[in-house]
ZAMARGU-4260 file (C-alpha; in steps of 0.2 Angstrom, whole numbers, plus 5000, padded with zeros to 4 digits):
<rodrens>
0) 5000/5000/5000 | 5013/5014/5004 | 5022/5008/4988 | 5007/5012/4978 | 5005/5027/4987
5) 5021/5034/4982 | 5018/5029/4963 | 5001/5041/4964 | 5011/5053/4969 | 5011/5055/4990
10) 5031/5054/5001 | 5026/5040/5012 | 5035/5038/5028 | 5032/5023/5039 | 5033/5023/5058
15) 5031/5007/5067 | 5031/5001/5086 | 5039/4987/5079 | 5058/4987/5086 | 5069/4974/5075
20) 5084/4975/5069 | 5079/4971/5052 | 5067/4985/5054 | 5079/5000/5059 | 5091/4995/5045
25) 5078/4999/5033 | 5078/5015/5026 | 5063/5028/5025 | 5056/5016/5043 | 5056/5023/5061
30) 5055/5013/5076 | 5043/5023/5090 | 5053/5011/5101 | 5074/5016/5104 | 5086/5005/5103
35) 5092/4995/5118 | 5075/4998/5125 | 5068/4988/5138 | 5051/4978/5144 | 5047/4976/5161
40) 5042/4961/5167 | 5024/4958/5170 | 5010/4956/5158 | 5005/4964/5143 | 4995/4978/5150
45) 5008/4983/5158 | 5021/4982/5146 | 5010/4995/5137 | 5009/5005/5148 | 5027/5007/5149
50) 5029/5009/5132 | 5017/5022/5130 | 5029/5036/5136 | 5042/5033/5123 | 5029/5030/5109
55) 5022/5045/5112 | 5037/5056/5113 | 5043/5049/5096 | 5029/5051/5085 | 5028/5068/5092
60) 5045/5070/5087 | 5039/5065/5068 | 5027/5075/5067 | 5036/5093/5071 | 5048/5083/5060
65) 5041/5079/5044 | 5022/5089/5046 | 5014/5078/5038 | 4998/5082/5027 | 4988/5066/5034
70) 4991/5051/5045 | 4986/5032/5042 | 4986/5023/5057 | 4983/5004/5059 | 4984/4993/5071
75) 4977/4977/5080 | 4985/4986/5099 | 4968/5000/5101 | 4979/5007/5114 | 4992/5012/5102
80) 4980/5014/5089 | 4970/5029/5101 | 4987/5036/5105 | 4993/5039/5088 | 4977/5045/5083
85) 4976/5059/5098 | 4993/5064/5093 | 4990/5068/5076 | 4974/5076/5077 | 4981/5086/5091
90) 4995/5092/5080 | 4980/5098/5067 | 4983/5082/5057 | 4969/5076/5045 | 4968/5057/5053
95) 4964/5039/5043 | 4960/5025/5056 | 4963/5010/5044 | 4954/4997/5055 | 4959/4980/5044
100) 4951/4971/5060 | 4941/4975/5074 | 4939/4971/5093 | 4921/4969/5088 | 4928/4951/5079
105) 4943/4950/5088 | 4935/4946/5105 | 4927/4930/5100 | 4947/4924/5098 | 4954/4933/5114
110) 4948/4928/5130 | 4944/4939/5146 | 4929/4950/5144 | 4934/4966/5155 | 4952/4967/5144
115) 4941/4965/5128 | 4927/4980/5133 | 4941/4990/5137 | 4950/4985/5119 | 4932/4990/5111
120) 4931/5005/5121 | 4949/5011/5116 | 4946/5009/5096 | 4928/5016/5100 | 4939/5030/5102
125) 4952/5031/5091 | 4939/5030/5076 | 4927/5044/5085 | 4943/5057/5085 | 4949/5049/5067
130) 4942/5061/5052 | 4940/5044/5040 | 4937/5027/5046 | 4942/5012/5032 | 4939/4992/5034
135) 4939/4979/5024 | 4920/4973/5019 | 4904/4979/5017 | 4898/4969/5031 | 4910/4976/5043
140) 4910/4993/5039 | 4888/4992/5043 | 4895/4984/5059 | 4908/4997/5066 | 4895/5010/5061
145) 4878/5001/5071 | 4889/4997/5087 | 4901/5011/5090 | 4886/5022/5081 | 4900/5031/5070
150) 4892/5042/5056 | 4889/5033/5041 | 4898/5045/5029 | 4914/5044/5040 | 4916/5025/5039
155) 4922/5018/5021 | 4924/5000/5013 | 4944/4998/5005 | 4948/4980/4999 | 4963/4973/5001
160) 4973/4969/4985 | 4986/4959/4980 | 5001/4965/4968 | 4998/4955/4952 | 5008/4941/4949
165) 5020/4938/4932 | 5026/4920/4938 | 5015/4909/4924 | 5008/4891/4933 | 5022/4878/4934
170) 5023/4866/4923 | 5021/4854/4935 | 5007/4859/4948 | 5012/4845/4960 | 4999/4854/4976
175) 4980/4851/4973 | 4977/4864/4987 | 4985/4877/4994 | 4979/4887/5011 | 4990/4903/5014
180) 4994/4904/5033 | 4993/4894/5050 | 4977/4883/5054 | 4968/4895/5066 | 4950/4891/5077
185) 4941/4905/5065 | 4949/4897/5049 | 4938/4880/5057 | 4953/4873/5051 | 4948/4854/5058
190) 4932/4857/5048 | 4943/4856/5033 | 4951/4841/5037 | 4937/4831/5038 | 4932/4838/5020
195) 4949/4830/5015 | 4944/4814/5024 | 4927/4812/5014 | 4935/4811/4998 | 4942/4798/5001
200) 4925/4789/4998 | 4925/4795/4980 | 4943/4787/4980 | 4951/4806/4979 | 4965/4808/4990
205) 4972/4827/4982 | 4987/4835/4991 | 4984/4850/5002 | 5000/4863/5009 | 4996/4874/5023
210) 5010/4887/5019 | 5017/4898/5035 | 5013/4887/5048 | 5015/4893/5066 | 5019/4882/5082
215) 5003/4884/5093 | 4989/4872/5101 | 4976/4873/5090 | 4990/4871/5074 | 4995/4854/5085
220) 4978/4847/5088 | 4974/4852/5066 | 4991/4838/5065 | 4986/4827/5079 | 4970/4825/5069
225) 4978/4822/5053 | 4989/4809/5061 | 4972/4800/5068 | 4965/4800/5050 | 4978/4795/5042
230) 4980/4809/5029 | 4999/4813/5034 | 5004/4807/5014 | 4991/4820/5009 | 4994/4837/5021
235) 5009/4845/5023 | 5014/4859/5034 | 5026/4870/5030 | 5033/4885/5040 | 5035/4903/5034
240) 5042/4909/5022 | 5048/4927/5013 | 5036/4935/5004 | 5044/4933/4986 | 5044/4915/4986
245) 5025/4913/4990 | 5022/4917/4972 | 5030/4902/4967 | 5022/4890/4978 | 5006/4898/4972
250) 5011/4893/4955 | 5015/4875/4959 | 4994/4874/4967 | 4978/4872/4956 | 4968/4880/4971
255) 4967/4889/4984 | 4960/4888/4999 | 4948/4898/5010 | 4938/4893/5025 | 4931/4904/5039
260) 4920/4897/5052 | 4901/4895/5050 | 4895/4910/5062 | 4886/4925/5060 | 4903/4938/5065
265) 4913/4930/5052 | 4902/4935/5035 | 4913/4953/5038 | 4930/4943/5035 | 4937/4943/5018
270) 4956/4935/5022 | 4971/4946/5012 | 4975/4927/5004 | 4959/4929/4995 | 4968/4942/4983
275) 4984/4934/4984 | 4974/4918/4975 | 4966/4931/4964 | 4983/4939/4958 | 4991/4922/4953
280) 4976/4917/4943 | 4971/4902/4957 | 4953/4897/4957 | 4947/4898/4976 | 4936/4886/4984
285) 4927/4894/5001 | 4920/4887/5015 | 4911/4900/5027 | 4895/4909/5028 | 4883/4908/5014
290) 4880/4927/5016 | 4897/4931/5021 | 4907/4945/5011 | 4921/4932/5002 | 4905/4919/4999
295) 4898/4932/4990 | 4913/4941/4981 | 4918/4923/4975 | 4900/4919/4968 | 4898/4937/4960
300) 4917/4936/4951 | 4915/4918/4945 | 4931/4915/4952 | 4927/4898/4964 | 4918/4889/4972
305) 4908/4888/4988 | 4900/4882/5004 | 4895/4882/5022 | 4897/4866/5028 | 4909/4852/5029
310) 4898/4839/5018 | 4896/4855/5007 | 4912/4858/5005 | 4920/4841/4999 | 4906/4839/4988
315) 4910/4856/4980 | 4931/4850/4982 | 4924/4834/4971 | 4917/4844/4956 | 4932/4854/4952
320) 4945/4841/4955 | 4937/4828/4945 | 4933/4842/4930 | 4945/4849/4922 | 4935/4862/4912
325) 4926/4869/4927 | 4944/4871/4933 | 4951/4880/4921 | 4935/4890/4920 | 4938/4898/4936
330) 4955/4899/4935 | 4948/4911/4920 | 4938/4920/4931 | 4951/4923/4944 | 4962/4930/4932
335) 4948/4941/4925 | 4946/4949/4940 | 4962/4950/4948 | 4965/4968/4939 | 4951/4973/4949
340) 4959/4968/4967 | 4976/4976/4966 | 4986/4986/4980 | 4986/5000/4967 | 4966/5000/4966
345) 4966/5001/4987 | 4979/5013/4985 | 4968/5026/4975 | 4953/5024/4988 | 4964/5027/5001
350) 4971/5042/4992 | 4953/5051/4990 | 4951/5052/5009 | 4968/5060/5011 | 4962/5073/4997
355) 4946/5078/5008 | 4955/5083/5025 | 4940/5088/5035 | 4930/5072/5031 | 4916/5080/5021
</rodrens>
């Protein structure tokens, strides 16, 4: 995104809380954190805390420094996100909250319900003293607007893109199925598995690659299962890798995959894989919420498949494998619209809410 800001014409700076070393070694990047700062012990809240001081007096520092004409400020921390945001507007600066997720989903994967009011009451906040609010979906922007009862012309829909992709499919596509990132509850990643199982019935045993895998409960009881079934010749989990190189393992698939879980607070999520797919010409099969945002952006482009439960799903799995023309079909579709997903496309949305300052 700050790449395709600069093409339409904006100096981008990027500030992060982020302290790496990778980080500080890049140019144009500032760490809000100094180096050879130090956590206290204790939990997270009062880790934030303690960083808060230092945060603060950093960004503050950026802003006499570079004066910037407008300020995007994302993040999953609300505390930060609030800070940042009451910094800037202090300092007179038109303020975008970019809310790419909210507390409003986010709390039925964090537990503790007093730590995730006060999270909701913090981004409440942050996008009440913001002049423009962006998400993701349509469904999620009608959301942040009804619950933190946000004026409707303030709060805007931004897909996420992909940058299009110029690797042509391998020769040999030796992965039936590809899932970009870790299994995760949401995902209803062991709902997947079983789809896997069922084909076996129709004597179909296609491979499947989860690509960036993390080491985590959930992720071992998704192998656990896997071992129990007897599908460890079929799954693979492999761990993160840079982002150049995912291209090419797109390339080697034939689909990709998609699953959220079946419940109501999930028909806002439309995963960032979704374009990734997209932009390397990859049909994409779904399984989520029949009204969900992706179920319906994949049935309007005519670039997958989908379905909202497990029998669903490896039924769905079963066309497209065992037909050749409806795969390549889609893969057709995908590619048709992929121009229409693009971090450039974002980019330009973005760049008409930094052109009206006052958020009229």
């Amino acid at each position: 995104m700050a790449h395709q800001l600069s093409v339409l014409g904006f100096t981008i700076k990027l500030a992060t809380t982020e302290c790496s070393s990778r980080l500080q070694d890049e140019e144009g990047i500032t760490c809000l954190l100094p180096n050879g700062h130090s956590h206290p012990s204790g939990g997270q809240i009062r880790r934030r805390l303690f960083n808060s001081l230092p945060i603060a007096q950093s960004f503050s520092r950026v802003l006499r420094r570079e004066r910037p004409d407008g300020l995007i400020i994302s993040f999953h921390d609300p505390q930060f996100g609030l800070l940042l945001t009451l910094l800037g507007r202090l300092n007179g600066r038109p303020t975008i909250f970019d809310a790419q997720d909210s507390w409003l989903v986010l709390e039925h994967e964090h537990q503790g319900a007093i730590r995730n009011r006060l999270r909701r009451m913090l981004e409440h906040a942050a996008m009440r003293f913001s002049t423009h609010v962006t998400t993701v979906s349509p469904t999620l922007r009608n959301l942040l607007v009804h619950e933190y009862r946000l004026p409707p012309g303030k709060v805007h829909v931004v897909l996420n893109g992909a940058n299009p992709v110029s690797i042509s499919p391998s020769d040999q596509q030796d992965i039936d199925l590809i899932h970009l990132g870790s299994p995760r509850r949401y995902y209803n990643t062991l709902g997947l598995i079983d789809a896997i199982d069922r084909l076996r019935a129709s004597k179909l045993t296609p491979s499947l690659v989860f690509l960036g895998c993390t080491d985590e409960p959930y992720v071992q009881s998704v192998k656990k299962k896997v071992v129990e079934l007897r599908l460890g010749k079929q799954i693979r989990f492999e761990p993160p890798v840079p982002p150049e190189q995912v291209p090419g393992w797109l390339a080697r698939s034939k689909i990709g995959v998609h699953t959220l879980c079946d419940e109501p607070i999930y028909r806002c999520s439309i995963g960032v894989k979704l374009f990734e797919y997209l932009a390397s010409g990859l049909p994409v099969a779904h399984m989520g919420p029949t009204n969900g945002d992706t179920a319906q952006l994949v049935r309007s482009t005519g670039c997958g498949v989908t379905a909202s439960s497990v029998s669903e799903f490896a039924s769905a799995l079963k066309t497209i494998l065992t037909d050749p023309a409806q795969l390549r079909a889609l893969a057709a579709g995908a590619q048709a619209v992929a121009g229409e997903h693009t971090w450039h496309v974002s980019a330009q949305a973005i760049a008409t809410f930094l052109a009206d300052p006052t958020g009229t």
